[in-house]
Each structure stands twice: as C-alpha cells, then as structure tokens.
C-alpha positions as CSV (number, residue, x, y, z in Angstrom):
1,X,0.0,0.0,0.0
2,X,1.6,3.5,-1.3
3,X,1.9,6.4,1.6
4,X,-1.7,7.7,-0.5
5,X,-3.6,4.7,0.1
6,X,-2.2,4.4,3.5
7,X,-3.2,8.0,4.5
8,X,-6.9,8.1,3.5
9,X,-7.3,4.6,4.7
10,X,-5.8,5.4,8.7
11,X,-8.1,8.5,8.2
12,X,-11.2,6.5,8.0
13,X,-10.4,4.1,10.7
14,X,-8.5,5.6,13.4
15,X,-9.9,6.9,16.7
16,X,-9.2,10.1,17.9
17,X,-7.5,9.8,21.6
18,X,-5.7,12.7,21.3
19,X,-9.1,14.9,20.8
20,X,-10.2,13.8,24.4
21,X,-8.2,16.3,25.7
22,X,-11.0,18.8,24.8
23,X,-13.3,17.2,27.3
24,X,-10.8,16.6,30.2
25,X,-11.8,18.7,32.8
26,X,-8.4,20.9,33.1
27,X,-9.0,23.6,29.7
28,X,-5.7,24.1,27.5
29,X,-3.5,26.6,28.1
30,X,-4.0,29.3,24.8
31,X,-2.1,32.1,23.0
32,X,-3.8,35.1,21.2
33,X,-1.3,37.9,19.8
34,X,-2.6,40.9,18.4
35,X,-0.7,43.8,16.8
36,X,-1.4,46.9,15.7
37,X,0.9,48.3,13.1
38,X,0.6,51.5,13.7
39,X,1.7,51.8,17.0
40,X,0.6,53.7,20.4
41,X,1.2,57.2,21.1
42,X,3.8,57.1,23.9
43,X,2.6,60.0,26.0
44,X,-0.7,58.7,26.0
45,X,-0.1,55.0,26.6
46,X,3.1,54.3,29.0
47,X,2.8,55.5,32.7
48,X,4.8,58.4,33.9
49,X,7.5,57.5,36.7
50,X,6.1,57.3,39.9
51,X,2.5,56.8,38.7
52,X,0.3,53.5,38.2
53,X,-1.6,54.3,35.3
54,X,-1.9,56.4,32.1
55,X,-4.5,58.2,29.6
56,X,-4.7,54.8,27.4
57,X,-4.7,51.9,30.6
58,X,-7.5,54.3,32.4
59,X,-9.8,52.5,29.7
60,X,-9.2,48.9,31.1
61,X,-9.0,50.3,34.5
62,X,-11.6,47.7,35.6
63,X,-9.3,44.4,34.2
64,X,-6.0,46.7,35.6
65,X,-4.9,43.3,37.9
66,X,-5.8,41.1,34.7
67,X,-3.2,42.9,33.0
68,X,0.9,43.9,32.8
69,X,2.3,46.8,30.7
70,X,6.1,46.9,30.2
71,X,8.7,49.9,29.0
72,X,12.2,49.2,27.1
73,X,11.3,46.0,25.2
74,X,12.4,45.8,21.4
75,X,14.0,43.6,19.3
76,X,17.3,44.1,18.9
77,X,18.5,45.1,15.4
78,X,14.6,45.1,13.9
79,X,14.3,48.2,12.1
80,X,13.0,49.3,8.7
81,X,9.8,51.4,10.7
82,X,7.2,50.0,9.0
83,X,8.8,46.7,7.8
84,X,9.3,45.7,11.1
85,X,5.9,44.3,11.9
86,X,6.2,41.4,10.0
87,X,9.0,40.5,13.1
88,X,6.9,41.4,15.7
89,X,6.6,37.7,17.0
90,X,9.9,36.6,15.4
91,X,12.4,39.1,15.9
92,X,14.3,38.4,12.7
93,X,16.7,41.6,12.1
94,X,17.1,44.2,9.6
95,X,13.1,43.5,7.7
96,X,13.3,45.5,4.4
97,X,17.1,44.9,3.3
98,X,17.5,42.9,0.4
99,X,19.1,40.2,2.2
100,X,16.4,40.1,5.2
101,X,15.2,36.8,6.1
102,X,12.5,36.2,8.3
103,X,12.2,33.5,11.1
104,X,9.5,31.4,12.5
105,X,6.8,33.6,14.9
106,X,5.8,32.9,18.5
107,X,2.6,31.3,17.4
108,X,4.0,29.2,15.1
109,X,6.7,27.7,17.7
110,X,4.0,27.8,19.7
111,X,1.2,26.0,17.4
112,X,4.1,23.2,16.7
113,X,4.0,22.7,20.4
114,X,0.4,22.6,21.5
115,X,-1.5,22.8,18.4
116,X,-1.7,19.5,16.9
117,X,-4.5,18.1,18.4
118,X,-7.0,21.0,16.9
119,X,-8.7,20.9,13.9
120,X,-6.7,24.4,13.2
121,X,-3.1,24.1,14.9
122,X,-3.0,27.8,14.5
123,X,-5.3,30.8,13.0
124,X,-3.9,33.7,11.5
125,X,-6.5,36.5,10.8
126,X,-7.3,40.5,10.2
127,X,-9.0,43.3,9.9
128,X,-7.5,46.1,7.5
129,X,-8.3,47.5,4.4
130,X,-6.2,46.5,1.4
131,X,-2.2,45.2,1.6
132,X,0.0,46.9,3.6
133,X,3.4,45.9,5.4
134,X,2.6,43.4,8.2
135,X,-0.8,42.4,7.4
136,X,0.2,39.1,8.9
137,X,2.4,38.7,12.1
138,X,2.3,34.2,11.6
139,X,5.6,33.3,9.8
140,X,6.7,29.5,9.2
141,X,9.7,27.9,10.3
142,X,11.1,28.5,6.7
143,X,10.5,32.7,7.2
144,X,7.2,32.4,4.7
145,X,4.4,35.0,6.3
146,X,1.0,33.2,6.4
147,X,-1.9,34.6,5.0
148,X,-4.2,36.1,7.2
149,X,-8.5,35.7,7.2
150,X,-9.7,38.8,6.7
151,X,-13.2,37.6,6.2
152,X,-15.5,37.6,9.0
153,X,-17.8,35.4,7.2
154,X,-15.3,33.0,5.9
155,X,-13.5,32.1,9.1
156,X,-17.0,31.1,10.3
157,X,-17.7,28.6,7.4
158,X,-14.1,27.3,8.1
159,X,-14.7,27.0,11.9
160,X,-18.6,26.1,12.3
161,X,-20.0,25.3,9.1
162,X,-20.4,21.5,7.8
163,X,-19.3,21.4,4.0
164,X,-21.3,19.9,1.6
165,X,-20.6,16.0,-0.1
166,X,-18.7,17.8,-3.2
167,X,-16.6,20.0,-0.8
168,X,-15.8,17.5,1.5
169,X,-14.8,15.4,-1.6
170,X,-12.4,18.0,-3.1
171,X,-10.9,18.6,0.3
172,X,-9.9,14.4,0.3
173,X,-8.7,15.1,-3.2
174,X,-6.6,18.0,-2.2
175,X,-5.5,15.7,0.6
176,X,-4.3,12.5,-1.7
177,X,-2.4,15.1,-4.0
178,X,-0.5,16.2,-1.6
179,X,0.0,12.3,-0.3
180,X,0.7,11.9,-4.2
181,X,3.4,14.8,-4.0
182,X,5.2,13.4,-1.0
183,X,5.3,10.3,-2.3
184,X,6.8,11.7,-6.1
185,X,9.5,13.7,-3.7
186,X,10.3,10.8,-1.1
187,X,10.8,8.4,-4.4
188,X,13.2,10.6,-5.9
189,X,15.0,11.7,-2.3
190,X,15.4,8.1,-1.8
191,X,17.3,7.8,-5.2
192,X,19.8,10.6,-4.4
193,X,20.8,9.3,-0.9
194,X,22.6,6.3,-2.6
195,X,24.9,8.4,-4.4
196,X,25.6,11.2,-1.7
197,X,28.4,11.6,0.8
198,X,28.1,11.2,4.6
199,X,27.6,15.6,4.9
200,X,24.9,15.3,2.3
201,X,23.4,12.3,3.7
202,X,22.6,14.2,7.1
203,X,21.1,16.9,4.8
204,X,18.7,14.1,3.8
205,X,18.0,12.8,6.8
206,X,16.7,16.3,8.1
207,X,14.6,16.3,4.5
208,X,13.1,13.0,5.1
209,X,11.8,14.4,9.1
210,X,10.4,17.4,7.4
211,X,8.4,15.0,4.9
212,X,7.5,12.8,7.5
213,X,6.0,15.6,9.8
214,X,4.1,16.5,6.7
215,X,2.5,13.2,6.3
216,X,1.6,13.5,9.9
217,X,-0.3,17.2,9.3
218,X,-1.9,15.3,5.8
219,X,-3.1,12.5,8.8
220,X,-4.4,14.8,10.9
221,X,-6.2,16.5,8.4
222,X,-7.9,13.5,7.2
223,X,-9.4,12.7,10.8
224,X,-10.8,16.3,11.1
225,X,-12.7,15.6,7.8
226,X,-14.1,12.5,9.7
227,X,-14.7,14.5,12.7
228,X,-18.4,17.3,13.3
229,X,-17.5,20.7,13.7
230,X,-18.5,22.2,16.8
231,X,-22.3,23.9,16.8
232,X,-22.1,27.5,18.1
233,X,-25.1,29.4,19.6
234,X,-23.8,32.7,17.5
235,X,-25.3,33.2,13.8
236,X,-23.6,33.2,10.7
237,X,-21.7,37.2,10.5
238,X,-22.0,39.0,7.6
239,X,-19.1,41.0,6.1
240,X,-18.6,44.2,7.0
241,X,-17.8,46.1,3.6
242,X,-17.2,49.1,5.2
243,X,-13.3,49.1,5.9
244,X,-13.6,52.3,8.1
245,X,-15.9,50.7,10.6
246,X,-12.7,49.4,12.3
247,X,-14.1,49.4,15.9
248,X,-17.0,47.0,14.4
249,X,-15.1,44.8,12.5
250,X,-12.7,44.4,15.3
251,X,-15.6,43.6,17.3
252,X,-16.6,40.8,15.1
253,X,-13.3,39.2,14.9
254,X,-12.6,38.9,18.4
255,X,-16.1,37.3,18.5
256,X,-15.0,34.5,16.7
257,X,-11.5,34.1,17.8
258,X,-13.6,33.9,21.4
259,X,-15.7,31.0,20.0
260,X,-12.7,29.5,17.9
261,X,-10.5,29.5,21.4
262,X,-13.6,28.5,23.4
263,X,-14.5,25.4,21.1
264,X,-10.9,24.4,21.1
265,X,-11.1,24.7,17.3
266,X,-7.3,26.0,18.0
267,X,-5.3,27.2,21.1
268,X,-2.7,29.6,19.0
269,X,-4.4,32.6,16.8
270,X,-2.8,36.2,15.6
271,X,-4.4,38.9,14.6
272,X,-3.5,42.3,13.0
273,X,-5.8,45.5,13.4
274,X,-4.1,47.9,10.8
275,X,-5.9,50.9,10.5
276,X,-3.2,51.7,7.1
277,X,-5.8,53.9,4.2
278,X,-8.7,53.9,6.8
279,X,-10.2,56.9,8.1
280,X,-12.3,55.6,11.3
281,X,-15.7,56.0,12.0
282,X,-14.8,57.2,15.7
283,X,-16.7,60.4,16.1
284,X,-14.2,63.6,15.5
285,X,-12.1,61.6,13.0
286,X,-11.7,63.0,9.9
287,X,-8.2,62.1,8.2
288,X,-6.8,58.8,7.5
289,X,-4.8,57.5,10.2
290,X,-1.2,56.7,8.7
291,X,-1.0,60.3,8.2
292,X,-2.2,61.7,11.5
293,X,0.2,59.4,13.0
294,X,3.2,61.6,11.5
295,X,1.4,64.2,13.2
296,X,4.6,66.6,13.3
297,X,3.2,67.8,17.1
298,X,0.7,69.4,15.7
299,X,-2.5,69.2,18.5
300,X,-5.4,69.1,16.1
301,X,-3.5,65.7,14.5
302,X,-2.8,64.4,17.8
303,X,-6.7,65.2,19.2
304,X,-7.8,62.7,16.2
305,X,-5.5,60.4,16.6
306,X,-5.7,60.2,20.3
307,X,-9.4,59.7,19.7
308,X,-8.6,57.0,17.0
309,X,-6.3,54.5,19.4
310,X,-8.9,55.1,22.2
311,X,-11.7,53.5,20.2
312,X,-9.0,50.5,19.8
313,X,-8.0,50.2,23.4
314,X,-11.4,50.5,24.4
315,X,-12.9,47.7,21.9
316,X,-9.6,45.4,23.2
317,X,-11.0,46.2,27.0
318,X,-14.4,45.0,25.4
319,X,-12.6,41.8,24.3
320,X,-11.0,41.6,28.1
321,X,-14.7,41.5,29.1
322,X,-15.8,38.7,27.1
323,X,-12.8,36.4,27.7
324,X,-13.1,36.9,31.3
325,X,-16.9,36.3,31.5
326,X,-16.6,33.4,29.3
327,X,-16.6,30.2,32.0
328,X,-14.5,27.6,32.4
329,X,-13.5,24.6,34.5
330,X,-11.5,26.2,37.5
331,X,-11.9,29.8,35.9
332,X,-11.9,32.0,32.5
333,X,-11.1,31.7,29.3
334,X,-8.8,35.0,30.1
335,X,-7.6,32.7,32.9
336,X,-5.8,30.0,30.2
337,X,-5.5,32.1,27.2
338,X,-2.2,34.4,26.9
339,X,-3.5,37.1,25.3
340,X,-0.4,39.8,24.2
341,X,-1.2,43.2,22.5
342,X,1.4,45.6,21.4
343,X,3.4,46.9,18.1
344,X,6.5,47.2,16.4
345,X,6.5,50.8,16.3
346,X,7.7,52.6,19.4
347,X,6.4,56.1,18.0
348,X,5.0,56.0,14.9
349,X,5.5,59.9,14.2
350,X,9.2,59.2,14.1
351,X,9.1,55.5,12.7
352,X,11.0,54.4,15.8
353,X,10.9,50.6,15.8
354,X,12.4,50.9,20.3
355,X,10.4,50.8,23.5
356,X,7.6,49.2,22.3
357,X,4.1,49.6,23.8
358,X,2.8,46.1,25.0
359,X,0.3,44.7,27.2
360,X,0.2,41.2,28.2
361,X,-3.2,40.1,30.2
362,X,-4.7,36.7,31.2
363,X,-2.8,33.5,30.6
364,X,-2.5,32.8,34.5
365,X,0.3,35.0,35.4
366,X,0.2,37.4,38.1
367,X,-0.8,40.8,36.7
368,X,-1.5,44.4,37.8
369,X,2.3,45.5,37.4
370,X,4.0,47.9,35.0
371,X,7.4,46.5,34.4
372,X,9.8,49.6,33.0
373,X,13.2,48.7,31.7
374,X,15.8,51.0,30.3
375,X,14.2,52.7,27.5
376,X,17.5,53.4,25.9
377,X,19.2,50.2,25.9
378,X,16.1,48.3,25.7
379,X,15.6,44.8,26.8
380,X,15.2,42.3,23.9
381,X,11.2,41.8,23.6
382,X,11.7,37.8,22.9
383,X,12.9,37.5,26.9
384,X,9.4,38.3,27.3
385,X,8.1,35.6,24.7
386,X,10.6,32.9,26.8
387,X,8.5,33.5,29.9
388,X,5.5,33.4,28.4
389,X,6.5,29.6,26.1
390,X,7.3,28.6,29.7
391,X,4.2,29.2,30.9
392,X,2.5,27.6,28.1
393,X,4.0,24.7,29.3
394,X,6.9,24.4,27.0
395,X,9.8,23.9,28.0
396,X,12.7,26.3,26.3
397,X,15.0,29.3,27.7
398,X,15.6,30.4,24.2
399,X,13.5,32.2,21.4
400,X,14.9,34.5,18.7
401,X,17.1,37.4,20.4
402,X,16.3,36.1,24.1
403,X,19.2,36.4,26.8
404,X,16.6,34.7,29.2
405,X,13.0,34.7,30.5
406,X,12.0,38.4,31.3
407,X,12.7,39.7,34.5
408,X,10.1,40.6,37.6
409,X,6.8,39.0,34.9
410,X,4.9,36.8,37.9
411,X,3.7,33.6,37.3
C-alpha cells in the first residue's frame, strides 16, 4: 500500500484519543497575539514615573490586575519602521534589506508545540483595508508569512459550518495530492541518498523528518474531515464592507477568535488590526490614520488620533470583558488564554521601531504590574516571549534574540 492509500485509509479508521483532551476537565493553556501596526502614542499610553496608570490603561482600569504593561522591550537590530511588523513575533533583524530573512513567529513555535490536536493548529486573521506591510504577524519555520483571514464570514464557514458531499470530496482530493506529491518527492529523495556523501546524507536525513512531519499534518487532516464541527449558539456574520468601521469589525473578529479558542477549534491565533488607508468611523475623526500618525506635534492631529487609538483600546478592553466572563473549568477563558497586544513601532511619528508599547493580560500570570526597563538600551522583547512559552508549558529558555526569560513577569 503506497503512503496515499495508506493516508486516507488510517483517516477512516483511526480513533481520535488525542481529541479527548478537549473534554478533560483541566482547559488548555492558549495564545492570542494581536498587533497593531501602527503603533501607540507614547505619551498617552506608558505610565509616567512614579505613577500606576496612564490616559490609554484608564480605559481597562476595571481588568487593571488582569493585565501587565512593560517599558524598554524591542527587538534588537529590527528596524526598517514599518517593515518591522512582520518581526513582531519573530524578531528576525534588519526587515526590508534585500538580504532580510524572516524567522519562524511565536505562534507558530508555539502552534508546533500545542496545536496538533485542533482541527486548526494555529489561526492567522485580520482586519485592514487593502495590503499593507505586516498584514500578517504568523511566519513559518522556513520565514514564509501566512496569509491572514480577513473575512469575517469566511473564518465562520471554516470554523462552524459543515461542507457539503462535493466540498468534502475536493478537500480528500486535495488531501491525496498532496499524499501523491510526497510520495513523487520521497521516491526521488530516496534515489539521491545512494549516491551522496556522509555531509549530504545528514542533509537528507533532516529532508526525510520534514516530509514525515508533513504526512503527519496530511493524517491529521484526514481525521478532522471525519470529525463534526462544533455547533455554536452565535449566527452566521455578515461581512462588514465598510473598511472604516474598524471598531466593528474588530468587534466581530474577536467574537470568533472567542468561539474558535472556546470550542478548542485551535489554542494559538494572531491577529493584525491595521488601520493603514482607513479613516475611522470614531466620532471627530476625519483624516486617515497613517497620516495623523506623523502628526509633526501638531495638537489638532494628535486630538484625532488620540481619539482613533482610544476607540482600539477601548474595543480590546471590550474583548477583556468577554474572555473573562466566558466560564471555564476552574476559571476563565482569560484565565488559560495568553493574550499579548502591542506593536513594532515605538512612536510611529518618528518610525522608531524601540520601547515598544505592550500589554500582556490573562494566561494565568500574576498581573496588575508595570514593568519599566531602560528605554534606551532596551531589553530584547523575545525574553518576554521565553516567559510566556514557559508558561504555556513548553519547555525552552531560548527564542529568537532572548538572553533569558523576562525579569520581575509573575507567574
């Protein structure tokens, strides 16, 4: 029996022990990154010495011990302004040179970890109007950016909606050609390690893991297609079309990342909320945002865009809300879920890619802290991301840039 036959024939027949772990009465732990690409005005969002709050955290005041804020975290040697979202979660340096590679994201290290026994090891979605740089924060272990979902209405079908015989039937095709590929590449990889030297045989050996870990994704994805999809008590969305009614879009994405994360349709998603060639529907908003955030200093720019990243911190404290009123065994969802919120631009006005404004909330740590580090020499933001793999349960003192897990975060 070829690797093809083998595949959709294990699909049919296999139980599913690993999906218990749904049901047991401990929920998984979760990760939920969100970036905004524009950034944060400083003076508005990081407390002043000596004082426990600031303009921006005075709108989640209620969730203020559900939460930490930190000063003097960046990635060391990501620059490029703008290009540099596409690192947020990897930290790969210098984004925009010619010779820039990217490296594999949080969530995806993360989704390799914990995510294989969801029907979705990770989900990678936004809202934003058009392309712009960063659109998607989820890059592979090969530096490849993953596309993000920006359709409300399509990430429900995906998540909740039972496909028809004929859909089901061209998702098994697309399943056995990539079975057929494998095979094709295995057959001729097996052909070249008989006339290759000891140095290229190792090469091969870490070829033929790769191609056996994507047999075991092709595997999984055959038992989902045996498997229901979860029913949800929440209707089928509809589209927003408008792409300046950013506060309601948001809305509806973090809806369904709620019910994705709650259904344990996937414990790892990333979202991007670019407001790039969008003028908001927030009332005394008139100008697109990119441009009021090179505002020069000028107040009237600053009054609109203060009243812009407002609207997003309070629809984020909205999210809070709903993740920590959602039950669940021994707690909340915000209670297991890791939920980070931040940018790659320090100040937007003067593309400054240092001190980065973050907020990490829920995911069982200790919260209600403002952690400030030196916000010239800044702390590299992926000590931050060791802490938080560790509490995820995985075990690593390494990611990316990281000298270490991130000092004074309680756990």
């Amino acid at each position: 029996m070829n690797r093809r036959a083998f595949l959709i024939a294990a699909g049919a027949c296999l139980a599913l022990p690993r999906l218990a772990r749904a049901a047991e009465k401990t929920p998984p732990r979760r990760l939920l990154a969100i970036h905004v690409p524009l950034g944060m005005m400083p003076s508005f969002f990081f407390p002043k010495e000596g004082e426990p709050s600031s303009p921006y955290l005075d709108l989640l005041a209620k969730h203020r011990d559900q939460f930490t804020t930190f000063a003097g975290l960046s990635h060391p040697g990501v620059d490029g302004n703008h290009h540099a979202g596409q690192c947020f979660l990897s930290g790969a340096p210098h984004p925009g040179q010619p010779t820039f590679r990217n490296s594999v994201s949080l969530d995806q290290f993360v989704a390799d970890k914990i995510g294989a026994d969801t029907r979705f090891p990770s989900l990678g979605v936004a809202v934003r109007k058009g392309e712009h740089y960063s659109d998607s924060i989820a890059v592979s272990p090969s530096g490849v950016v993953l596309p993000a979902e920006v359709s409300a209405e399509r990430l429900y079908r995906r998540l909740f909606v039972a496909g028809t015989p004929d859909e089901k039937a061209a998702t098994m095709r697309r399943i056995e050609a990539g079975g057929s590929v494998l095979d094709l590449i295995l057959d001729k990889a097996k052909r070249l390690e008989k006339t290759s030297d000891s140095q290229d045989r190792a090469r091969i050996d870490q070829y033929f893991q790769s191609v056996r870990d994507l047999e075991g994704r092709l595997q999984r994805s055959i038992e989902w297609e045996h498997r229901p999809k979860p029913t949800v008590d929440y209707p089928m969305p509809k589209d927003i079309a408008d792409a300046n009614e950013v506060v309601d879009r948001s809305r509806l994405m973090f809806d369904l990342i709620r019910l994705a994360l709650q259904t344990d349709s996937t414990r790892v998603v990333t979202l991007t909320l670019s407001t790039f060639s969008v003028v908001p529907h927030v009332p005394g908003v008139k100008s697109e945002t990119h441009g009021l955030t090179h505002h020069g200093n000028e107040p009237e720019k600053i009054a609109e865009l203060r009243k812009i990243e407002e609207a997003q911190m309070t629809v984020f404290g909205e999210m809070l809300s709903t993740f920590r009123d959602t039950p669940e065994a021994g707690g909340s969802l915000l209670d297991r879920t890791q939920i980070l919120y931040g940018s790659c631009l320090g100040n937007a006005n003067s593309h400054s890619n240092q001190n980065l404004p973050l907020i990490l909330a829920g995911g069982g740590f200790r919260h209600g802290q403002h952690l400030a580090f030196d916000t010239v020499h800044n702390t590299p933001l992926a000590n931050l991301y060791v802490s938080m793999l560790q509490n995820l349960g995985i075990e690593t003192d390494k990611f990316a840039s990281s000298t270490g897990p991130l000092r004074g975060l309680r756990s």
